[in-house]
VOTOR-711595 format. One line per 8 residues: number of its first residue (from 1); their letters; for each residue x, y, z negated of N, C-alpha, C. Coordinates in nm, 2 decimals. Example, Ala and Ser with C-alpha at 12.3 -4.5 7.8 and 13.67 -1.06 7.14 Angstrom:
// residues 2
1	as	1.32 -0.57 -0.78 1.23 -0.45 -0.78 1.32 -0.33 -0.78 ~ 1.28 -0.22 -0.71 1.37 -0.11 -0.71 1.29 0.00 -0.79
//
This chain:
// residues 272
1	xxxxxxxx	0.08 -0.12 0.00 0.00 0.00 0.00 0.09 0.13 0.00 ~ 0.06 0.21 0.13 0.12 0.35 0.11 0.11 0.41 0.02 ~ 0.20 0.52 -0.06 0.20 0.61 -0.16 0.23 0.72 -0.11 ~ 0.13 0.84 -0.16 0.11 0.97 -0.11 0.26 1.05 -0.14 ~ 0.35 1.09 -0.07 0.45 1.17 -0.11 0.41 1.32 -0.15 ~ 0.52 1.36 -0.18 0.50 1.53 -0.27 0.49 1.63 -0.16 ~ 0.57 1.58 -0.03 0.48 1.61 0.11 0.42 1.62 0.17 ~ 0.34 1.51 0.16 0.20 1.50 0.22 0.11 1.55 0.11
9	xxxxxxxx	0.11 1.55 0.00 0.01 1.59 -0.11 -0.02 1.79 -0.05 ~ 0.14 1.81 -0.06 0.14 1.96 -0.03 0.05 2.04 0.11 ~ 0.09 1.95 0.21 0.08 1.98 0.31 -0.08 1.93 0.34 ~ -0.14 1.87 0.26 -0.27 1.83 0.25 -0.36 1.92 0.17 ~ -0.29 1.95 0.09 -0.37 2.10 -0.01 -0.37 2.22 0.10 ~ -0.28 2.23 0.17 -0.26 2.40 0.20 -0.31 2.38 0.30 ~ -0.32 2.27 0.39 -0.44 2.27 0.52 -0.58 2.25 0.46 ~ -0.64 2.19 0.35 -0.78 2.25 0.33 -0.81 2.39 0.25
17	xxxxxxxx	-0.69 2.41 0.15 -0.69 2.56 0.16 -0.73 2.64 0.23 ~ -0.63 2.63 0.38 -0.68 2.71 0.47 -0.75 2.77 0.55 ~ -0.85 2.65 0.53 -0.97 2.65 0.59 -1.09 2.65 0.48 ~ -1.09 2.59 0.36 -1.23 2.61 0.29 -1.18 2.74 0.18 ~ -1.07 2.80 0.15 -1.05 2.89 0.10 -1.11 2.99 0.15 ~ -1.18 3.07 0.21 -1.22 3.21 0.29 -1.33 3.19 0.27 ~ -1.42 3.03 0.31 -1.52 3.06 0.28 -1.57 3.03 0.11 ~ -1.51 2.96 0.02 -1.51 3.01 -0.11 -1.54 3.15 -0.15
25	xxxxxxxx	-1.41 3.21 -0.10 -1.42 3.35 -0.12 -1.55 3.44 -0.07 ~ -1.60 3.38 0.03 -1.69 3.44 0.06 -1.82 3.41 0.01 ~ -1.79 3.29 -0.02 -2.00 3.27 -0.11 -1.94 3.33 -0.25 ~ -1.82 3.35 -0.29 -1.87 3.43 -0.42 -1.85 3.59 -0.43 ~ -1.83 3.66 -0.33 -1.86 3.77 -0.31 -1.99 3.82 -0.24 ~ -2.06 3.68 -0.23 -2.17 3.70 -0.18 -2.30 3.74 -0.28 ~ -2.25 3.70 -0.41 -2.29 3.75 -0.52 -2.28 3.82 -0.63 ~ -2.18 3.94 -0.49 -2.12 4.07 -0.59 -2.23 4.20 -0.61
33	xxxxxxxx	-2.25 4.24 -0.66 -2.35 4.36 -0.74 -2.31 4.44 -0.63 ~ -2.14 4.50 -0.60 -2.12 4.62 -0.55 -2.11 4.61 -0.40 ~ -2.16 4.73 -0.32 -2.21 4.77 -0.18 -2.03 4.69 -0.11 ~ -1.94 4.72 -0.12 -1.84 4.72 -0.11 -1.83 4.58 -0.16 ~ -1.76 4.48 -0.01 -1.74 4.39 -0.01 -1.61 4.31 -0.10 ~ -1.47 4.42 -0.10 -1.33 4.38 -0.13 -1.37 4.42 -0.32 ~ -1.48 4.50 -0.36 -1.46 4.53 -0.52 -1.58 4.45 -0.59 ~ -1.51 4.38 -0.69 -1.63 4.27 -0.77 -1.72 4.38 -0.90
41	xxxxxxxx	-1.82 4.40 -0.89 -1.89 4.49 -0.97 -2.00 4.40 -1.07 ~ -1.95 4.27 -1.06 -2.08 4.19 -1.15 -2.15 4.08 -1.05 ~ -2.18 4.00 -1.11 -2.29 3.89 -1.05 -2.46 3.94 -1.01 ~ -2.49 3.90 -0.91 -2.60 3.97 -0.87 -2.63 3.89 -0.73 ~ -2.81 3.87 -0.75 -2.81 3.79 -0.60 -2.96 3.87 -0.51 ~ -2.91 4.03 -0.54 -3.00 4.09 -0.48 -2.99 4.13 -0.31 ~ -2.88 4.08 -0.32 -2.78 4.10 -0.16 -2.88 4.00 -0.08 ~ -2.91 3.90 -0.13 -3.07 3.73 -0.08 -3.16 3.81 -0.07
49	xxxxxxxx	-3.22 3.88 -0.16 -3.36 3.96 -0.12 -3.35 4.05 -0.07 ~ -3.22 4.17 0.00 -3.23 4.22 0.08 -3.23 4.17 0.24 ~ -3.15 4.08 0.22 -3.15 3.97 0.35 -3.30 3.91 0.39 ~ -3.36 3.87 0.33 -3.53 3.80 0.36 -3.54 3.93 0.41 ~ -3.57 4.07 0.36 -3.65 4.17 0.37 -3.59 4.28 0.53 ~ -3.47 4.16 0.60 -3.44 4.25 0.69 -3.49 4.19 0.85 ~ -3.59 4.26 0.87 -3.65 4.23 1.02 -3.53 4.19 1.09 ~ -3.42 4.23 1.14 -3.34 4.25 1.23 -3.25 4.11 1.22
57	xxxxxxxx	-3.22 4.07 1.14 -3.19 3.94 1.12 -3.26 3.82 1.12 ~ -3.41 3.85 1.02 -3.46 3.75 1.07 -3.54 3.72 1.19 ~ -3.50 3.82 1.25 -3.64 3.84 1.42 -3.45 3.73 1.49 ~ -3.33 3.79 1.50 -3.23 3.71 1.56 -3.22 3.56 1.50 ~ -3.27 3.57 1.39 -3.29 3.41 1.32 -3.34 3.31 1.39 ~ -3.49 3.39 1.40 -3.60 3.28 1.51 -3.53 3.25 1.67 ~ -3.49 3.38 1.71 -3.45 3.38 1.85 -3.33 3.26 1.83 ~ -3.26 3.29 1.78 -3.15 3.15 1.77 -3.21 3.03 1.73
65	xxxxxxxx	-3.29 3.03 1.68 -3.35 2.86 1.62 -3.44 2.83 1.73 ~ -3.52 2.92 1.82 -3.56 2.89 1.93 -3.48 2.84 2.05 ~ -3.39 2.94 2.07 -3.34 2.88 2.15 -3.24 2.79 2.14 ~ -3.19 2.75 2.03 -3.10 2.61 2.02 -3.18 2.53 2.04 ~ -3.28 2.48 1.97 -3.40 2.37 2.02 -3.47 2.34 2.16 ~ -3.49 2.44 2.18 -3.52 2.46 2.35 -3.40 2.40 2.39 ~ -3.30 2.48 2.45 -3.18 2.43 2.52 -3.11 2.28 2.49 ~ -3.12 2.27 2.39 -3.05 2.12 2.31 -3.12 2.03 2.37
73	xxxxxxxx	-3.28 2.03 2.37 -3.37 1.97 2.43 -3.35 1.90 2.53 ~ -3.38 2.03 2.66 -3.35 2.03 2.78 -3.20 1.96 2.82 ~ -3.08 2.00 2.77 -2.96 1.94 2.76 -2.99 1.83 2.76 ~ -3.01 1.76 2.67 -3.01 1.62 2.65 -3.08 1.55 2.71 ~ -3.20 1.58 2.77 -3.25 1.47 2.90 -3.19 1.50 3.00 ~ -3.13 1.61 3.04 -3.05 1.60 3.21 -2.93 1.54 3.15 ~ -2.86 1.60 3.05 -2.68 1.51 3.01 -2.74 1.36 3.04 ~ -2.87 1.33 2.97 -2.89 1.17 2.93 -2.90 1.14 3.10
81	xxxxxxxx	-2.97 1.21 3.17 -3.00 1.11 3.33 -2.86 1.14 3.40 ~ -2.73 1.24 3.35 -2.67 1.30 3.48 -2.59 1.12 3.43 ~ -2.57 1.08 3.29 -2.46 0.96 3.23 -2.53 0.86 3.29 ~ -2.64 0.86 3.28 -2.70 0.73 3.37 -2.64 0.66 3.49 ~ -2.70 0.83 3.55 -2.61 0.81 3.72 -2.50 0.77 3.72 ~ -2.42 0.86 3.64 -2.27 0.86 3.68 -2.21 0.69 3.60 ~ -2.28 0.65 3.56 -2.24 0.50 3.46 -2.27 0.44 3.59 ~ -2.44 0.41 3.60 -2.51 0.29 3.66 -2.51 0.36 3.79
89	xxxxxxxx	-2.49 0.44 3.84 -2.48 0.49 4.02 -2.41 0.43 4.05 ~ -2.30 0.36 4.09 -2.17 0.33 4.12 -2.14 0.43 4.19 ~ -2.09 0.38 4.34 -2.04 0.47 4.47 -2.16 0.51 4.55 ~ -2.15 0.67 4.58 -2.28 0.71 4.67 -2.20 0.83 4.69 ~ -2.25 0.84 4.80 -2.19 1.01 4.85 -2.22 1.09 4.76 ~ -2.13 1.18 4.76 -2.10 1.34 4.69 -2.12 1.32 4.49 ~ -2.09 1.16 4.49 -2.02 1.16 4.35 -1.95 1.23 4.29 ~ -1.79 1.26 4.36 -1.72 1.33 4.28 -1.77 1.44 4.25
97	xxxxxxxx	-1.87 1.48 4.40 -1.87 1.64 4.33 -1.98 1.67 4.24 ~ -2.09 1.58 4.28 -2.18 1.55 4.13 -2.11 1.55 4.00 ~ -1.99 1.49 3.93 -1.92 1.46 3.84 -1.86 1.57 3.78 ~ -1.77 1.65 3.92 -1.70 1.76 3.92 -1.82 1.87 3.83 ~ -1.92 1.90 3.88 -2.01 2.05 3.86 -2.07 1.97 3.72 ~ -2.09 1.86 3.66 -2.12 1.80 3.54 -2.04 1.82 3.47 ~ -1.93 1.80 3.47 -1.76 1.86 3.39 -1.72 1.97 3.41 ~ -1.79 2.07 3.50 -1.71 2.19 3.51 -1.69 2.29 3.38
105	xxxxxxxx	-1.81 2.25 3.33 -1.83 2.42 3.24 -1.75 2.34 3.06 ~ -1.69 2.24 3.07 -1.59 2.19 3.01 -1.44 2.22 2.98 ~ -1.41 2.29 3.10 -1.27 2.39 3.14 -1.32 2.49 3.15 ~ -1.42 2.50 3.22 -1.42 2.69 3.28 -1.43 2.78 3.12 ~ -1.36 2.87 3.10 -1.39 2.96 3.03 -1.55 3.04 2.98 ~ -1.53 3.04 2.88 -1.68 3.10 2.86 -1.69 3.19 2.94 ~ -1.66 3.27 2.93 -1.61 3.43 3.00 -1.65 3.42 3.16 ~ -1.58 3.34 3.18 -1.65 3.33 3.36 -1.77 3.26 3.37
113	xxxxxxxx	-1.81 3.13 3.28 -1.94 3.06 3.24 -2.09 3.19 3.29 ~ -2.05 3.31 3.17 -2.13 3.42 3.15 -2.14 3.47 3.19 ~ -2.05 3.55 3.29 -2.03 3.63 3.38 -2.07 3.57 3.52 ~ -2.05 3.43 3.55 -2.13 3.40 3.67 -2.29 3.38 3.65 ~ -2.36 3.35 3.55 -2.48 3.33 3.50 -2.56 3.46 3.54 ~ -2.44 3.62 3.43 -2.53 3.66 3.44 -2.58 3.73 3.59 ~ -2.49 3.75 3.69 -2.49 3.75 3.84 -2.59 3.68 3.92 ~ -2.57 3.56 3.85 -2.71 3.46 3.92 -2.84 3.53 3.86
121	xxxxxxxx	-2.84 3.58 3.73 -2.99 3.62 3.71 -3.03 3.78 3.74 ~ -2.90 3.83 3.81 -2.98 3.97 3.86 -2.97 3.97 4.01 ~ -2.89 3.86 4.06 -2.93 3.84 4.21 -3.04 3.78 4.26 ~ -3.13 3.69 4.13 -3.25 3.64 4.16 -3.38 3.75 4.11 ~ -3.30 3.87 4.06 -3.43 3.95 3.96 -3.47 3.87 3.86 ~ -3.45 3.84 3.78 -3.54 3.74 3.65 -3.40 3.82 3.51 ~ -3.55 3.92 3.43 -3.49 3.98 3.36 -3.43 3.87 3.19 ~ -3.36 3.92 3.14 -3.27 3.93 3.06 -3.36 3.86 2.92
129	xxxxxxxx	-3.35 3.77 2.86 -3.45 3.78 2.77 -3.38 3.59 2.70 ~ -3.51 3.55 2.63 -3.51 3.42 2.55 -3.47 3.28 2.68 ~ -3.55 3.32 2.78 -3.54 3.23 2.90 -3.42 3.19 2.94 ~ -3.38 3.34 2.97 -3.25 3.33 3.06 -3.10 3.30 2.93 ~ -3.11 3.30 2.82 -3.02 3.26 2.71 -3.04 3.08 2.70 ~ -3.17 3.07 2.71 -3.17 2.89 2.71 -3.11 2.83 2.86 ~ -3.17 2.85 2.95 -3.08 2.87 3.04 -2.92 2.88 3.12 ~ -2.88 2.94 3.00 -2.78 2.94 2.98 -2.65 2.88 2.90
137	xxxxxxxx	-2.77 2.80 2.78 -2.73 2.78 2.69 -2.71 2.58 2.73 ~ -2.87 2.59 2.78 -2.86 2.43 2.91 -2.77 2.39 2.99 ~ -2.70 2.51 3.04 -2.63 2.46 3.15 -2.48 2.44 3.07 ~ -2.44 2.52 3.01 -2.32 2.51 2.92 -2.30 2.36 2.81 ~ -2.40 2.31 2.77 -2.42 2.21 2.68 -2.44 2.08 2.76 ~ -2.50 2.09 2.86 -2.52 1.96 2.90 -2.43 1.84 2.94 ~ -2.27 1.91 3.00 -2.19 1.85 3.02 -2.17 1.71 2.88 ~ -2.17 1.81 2.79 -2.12 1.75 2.65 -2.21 1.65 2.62
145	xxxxxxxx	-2.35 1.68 2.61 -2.40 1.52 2.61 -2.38 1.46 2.69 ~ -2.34 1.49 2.81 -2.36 1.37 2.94 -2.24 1.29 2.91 ~ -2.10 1.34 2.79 -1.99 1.28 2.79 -2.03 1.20 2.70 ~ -2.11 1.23 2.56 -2.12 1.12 2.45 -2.22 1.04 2.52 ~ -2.30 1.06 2.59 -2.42 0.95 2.60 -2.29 0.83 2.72 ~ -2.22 0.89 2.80 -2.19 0.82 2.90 -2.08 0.73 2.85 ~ -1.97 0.77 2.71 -1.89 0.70 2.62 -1.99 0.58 2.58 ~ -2.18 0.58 2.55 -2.22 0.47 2.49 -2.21 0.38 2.61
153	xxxxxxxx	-2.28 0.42 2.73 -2.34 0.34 2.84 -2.24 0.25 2.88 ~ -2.10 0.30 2.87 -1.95 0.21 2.88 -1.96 0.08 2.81 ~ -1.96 0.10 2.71 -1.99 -0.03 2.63 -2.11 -0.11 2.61 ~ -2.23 -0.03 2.71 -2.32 -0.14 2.68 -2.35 -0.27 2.76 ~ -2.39 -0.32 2.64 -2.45 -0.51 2.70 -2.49 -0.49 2.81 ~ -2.50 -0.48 2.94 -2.61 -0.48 3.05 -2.70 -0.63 3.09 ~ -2.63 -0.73 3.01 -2.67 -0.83 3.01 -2.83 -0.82 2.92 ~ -2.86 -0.72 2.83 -2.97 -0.73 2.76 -3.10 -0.67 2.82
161	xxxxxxxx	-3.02 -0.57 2.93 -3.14 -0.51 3.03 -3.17 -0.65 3.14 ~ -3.05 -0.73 3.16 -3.08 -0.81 3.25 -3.22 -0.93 3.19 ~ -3.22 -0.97 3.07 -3.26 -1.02 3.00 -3.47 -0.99 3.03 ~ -3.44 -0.84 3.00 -3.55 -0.78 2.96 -3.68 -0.79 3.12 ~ -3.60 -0.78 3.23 -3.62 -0.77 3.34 -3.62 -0.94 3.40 ~ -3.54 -0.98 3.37 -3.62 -1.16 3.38 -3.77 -1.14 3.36 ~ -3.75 -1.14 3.21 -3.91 -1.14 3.13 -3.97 -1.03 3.17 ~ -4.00 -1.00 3.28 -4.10 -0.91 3.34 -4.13 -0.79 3.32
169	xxxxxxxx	-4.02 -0.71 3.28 -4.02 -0.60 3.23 -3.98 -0.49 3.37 ~ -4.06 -0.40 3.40 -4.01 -0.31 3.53 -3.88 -0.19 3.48 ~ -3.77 -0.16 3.56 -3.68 -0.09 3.55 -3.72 0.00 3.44 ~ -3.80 0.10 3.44 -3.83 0.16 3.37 -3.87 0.17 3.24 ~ -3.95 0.04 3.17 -3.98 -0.02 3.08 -3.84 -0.07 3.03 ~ -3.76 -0.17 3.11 -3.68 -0.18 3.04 -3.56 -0.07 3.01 ~ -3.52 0.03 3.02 -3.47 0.10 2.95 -3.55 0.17 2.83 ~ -3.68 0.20 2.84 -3.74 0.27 2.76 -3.75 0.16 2.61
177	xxxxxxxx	-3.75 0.03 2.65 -3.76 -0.08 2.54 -3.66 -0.10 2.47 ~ -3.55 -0.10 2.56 -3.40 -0.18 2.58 -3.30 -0.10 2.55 ~ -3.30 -0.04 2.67 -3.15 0.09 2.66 -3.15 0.20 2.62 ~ -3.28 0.28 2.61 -3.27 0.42 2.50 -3.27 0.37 2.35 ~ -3.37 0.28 2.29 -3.33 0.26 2.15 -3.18 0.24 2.10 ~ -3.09 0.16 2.20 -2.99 0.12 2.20 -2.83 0.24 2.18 ~ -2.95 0.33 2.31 -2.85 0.42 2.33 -2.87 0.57 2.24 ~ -3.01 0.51 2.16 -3.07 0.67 2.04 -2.96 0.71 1.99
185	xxxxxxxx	-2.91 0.65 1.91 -2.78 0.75 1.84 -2.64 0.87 1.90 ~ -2.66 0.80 2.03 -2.56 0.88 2.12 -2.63 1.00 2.18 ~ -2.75 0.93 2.22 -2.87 1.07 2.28 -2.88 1.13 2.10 ~ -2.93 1.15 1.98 -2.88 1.24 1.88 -2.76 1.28 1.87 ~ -2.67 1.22 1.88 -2.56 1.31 1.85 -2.51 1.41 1.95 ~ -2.55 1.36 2.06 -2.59 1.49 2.20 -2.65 1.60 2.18 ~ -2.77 1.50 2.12 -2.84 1.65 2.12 -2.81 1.76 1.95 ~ -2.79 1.70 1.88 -2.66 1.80 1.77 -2.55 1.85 1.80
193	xxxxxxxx	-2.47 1.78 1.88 -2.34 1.87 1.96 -2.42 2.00 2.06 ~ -2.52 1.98 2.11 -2.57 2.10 2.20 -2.63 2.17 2.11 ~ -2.70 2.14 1.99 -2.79 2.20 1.93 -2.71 2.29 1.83 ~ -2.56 2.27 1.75 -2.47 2.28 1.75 -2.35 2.46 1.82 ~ -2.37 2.40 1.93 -2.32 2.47 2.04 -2.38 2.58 2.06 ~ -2.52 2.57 2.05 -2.59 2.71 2.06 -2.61 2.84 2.02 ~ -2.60 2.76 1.85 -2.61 2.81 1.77 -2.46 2.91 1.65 ~ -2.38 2.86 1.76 -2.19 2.90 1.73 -2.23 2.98 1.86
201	xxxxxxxx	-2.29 3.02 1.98 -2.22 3.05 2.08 -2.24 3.22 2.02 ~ -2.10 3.26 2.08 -2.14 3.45 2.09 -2.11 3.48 2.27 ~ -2.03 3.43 2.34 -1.95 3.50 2.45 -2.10 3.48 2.58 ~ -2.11 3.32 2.57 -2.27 3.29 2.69 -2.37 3.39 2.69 ~ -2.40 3.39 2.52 -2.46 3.52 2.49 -2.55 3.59 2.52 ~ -2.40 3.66 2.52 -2.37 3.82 2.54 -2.41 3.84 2.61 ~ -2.36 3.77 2.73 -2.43 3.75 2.90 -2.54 3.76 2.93 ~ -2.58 3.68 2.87 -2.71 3.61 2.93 -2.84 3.67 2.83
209	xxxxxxxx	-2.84 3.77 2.74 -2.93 3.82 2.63 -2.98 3.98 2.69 ~ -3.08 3.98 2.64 -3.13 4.10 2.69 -3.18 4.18 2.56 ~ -3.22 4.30 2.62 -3.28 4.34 2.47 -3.39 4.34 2.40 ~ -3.48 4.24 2.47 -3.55 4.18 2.43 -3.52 4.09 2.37 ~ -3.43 4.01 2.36 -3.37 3.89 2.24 -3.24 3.87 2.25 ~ -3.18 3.87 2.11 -3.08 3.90 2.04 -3.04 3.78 1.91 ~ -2.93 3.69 1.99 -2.90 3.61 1.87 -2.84 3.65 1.76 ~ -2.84 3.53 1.67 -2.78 3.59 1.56 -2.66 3.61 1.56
217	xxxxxxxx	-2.59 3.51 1.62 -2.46 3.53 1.65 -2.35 3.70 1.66 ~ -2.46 3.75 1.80 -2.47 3.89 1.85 -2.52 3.96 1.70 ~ -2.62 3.95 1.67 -2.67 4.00 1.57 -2.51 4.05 1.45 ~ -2.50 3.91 1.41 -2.33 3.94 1.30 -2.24 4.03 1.37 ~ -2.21 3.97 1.49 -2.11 4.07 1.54 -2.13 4.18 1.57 ~ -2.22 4.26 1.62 -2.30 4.40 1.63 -2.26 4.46 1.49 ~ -2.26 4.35 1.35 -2.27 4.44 1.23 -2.16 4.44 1.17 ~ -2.05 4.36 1.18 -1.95 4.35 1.13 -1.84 4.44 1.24
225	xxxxxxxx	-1.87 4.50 1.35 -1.81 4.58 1.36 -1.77 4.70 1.35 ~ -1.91 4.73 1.26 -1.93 4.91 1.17 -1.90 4.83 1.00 ~ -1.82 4.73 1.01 -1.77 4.66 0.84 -1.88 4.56 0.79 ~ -1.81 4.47 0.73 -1.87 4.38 0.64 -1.95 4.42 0.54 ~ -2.11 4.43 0.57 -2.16 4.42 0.42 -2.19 4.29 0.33 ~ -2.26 4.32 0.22 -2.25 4.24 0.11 -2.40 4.10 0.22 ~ -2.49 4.16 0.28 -2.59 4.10 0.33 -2.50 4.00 0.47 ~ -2.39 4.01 0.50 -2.39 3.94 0.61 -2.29 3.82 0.51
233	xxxxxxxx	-2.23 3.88 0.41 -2.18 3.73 0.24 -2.30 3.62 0.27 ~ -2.44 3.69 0.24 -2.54 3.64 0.22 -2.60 3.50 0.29 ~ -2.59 3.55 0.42 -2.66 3.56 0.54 -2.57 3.43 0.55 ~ -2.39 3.40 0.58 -2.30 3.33 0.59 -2.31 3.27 0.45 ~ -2.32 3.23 0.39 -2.33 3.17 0.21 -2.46 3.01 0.26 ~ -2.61 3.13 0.30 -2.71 3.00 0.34 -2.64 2.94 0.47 ~ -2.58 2.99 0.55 -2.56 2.87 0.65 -2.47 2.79 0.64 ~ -2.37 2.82 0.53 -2.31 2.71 0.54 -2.33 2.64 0.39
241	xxxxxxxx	-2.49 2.64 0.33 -2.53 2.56 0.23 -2.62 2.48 0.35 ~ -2.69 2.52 0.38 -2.78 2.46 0.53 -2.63 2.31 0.61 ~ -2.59 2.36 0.68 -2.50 2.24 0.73 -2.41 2.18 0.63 ~ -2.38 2.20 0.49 -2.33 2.12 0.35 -2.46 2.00 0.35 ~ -2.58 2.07 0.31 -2.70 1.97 0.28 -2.70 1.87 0.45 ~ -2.69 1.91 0.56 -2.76 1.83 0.70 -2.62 1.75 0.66 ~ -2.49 1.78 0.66 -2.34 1.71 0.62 -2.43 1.58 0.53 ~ -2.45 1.61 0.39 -2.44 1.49 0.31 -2.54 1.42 0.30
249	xxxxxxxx	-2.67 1.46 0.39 -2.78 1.40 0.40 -2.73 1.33 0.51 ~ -2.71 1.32 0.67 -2.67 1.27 0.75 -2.53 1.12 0.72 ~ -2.44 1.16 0.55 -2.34 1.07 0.56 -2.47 0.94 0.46 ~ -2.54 0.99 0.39 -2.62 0.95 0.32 -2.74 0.83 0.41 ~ -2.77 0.86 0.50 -2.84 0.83 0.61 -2.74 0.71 0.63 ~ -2.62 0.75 0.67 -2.58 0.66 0.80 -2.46 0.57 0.67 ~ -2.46 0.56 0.57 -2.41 0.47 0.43 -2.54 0.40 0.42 ~ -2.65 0.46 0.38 -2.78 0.36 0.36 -2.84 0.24 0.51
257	xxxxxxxx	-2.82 0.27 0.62 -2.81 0.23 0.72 -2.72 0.11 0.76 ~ -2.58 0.15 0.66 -2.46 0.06 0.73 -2.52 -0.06 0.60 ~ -2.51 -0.05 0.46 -2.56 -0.15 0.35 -2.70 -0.20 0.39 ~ -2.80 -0.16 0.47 -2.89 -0.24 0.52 -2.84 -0.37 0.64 ~ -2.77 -0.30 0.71 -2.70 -0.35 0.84 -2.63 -0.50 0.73 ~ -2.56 -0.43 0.67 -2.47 -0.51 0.58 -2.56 -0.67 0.52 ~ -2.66 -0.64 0.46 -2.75 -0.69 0.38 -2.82 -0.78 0.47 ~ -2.83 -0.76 0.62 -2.92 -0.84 0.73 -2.86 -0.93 0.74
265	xxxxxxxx	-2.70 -0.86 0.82 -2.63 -0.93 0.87 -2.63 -1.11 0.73 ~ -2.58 -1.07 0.61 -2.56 -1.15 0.50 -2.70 -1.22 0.52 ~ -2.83 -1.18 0.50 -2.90 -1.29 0.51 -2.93 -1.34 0.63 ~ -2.91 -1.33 0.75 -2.89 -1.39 0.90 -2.77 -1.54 0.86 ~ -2.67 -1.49 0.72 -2.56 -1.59 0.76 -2.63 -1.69 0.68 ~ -2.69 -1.64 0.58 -2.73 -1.72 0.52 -2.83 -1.84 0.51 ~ -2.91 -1.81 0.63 -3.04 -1.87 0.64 -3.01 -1.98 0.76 ~ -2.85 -1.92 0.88 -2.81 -2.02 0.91 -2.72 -2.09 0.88
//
């Protein structure tokens, strides 16, 4: 059994340091009394009730929760049909370049992502708004499920769809019986990487937002560039108590899951 040296212990501290330290710092200044983010004036969690009470945040709240669900959505049935193809299509004309424009926005920089988007939507006239951010937000994410769902489709049995289709099951039944249940966890975790994605994006955006809807994203950055108040502590405090809770419910889930699995498996051995 390996033993931790006084160099790896160190060098293991100071890399989660460096990363969960700031935001420590920041949920507990999140509960500073004084207007002034850098001076501690007392414990106080009035900075929460001024945040509920700010339209402007929570109007970019909804807009972002809308449209990550929308877009994630959409994402994930085209990523889920483009991995299909690209798995179970074999060879057929204009593959690669099907493959290519599926991986593109993988490399391409956000910055040109946005900037060609937003060109497409004033060369068609279709103004600036919630639509054209999902939209945008679809075309950018979908790659990414089409990579997790198409990592499952690699490894699967195809012998079980063959199976399914003996016993009189039509193409389409048998995937819906067979190979989505099979492949559910890859189609969720697709659709959480997109859903994910959305909701981190600032640069797609930018682009693609009108002023009629305004993420939160935009939202923070708009405010943190006239300085950090004590409300955006706040604002940053719940979301990362929000993905702590989805974190240890999800390990919790997928631990209770593995000891069922566990538990089957054990009486399957046992019964033969």
């Amino acid at each position: 059994m390996n033993r931790l040296s006084w160099f790896n212990v160190t060098s293991l501290t100071l890399g989660f340091a460096f990363l969960y330290l700031p935001m420590v710092i920041l949920i507990i200044y999140s509960f500073n009394e004084s207007k002034l983010v850098t001076v501690w004036a007392g414990f106080s969690t009035k900075w929460y009730g001024e945040l509920l009470q700010n339209e402007a945040f929570l109007d970019a709240a909804w807009v972002t929760i809308k449209v990550a669900v929308l877009s994630s959505t959409i994402a994930t049935v085209l990523g889920t049909m483009a991995a299909y193809v690209l798995v179970r299509g074999g060879r057929f004309m204009g593959r690669t370049l099907f493959s290519g424009m599926i991986y593109a926005p993988l490399v391409m920089p956000e910055v040109i992502t946005g900037l060609s988007l937003l060109l497409l939507f004033i060369g068609i006239g279709l103004d600036r708004g919630v639509l054209t951010i999902v939209l945008a937000h679809t075309t950018f994410s979908m790659c990414y499920v089409s990579v997790v769902v198409s990592s499952r489709l690699l490894t699967f049995d195809r012998s079980l769809e063959e199976a399914a289709l003996d016993l009189g099951c039509s193409s389409f039944d048998a995937f819906r019986l067979v190979t989505l249940p099979i492949i559910a966890p890859a189609v969720v975790s697709g659709w959480l990487l997109a859903f994910t994605l959305s909701l981190d994006d600032l640069v797609i955006a930018s682009f693609a937002a009108g002023p009629s809807a305004t993420t939160l994203p935009i939202k923070i950055f708009s405010a943190v560039r006239l300085g950090v108040s004590p409300e955006i502590n706040a604002l940053s405090t719940i979301m990362i108590g929000i993905v702590t809770i989805g974190v240890i419910g999800a390990s919790l889930v997928s631990k209770r899951n593995s000891l069922k699995q566990q538990k089957d498996e054990q009486a399957a051995a046992r019964a033969a």
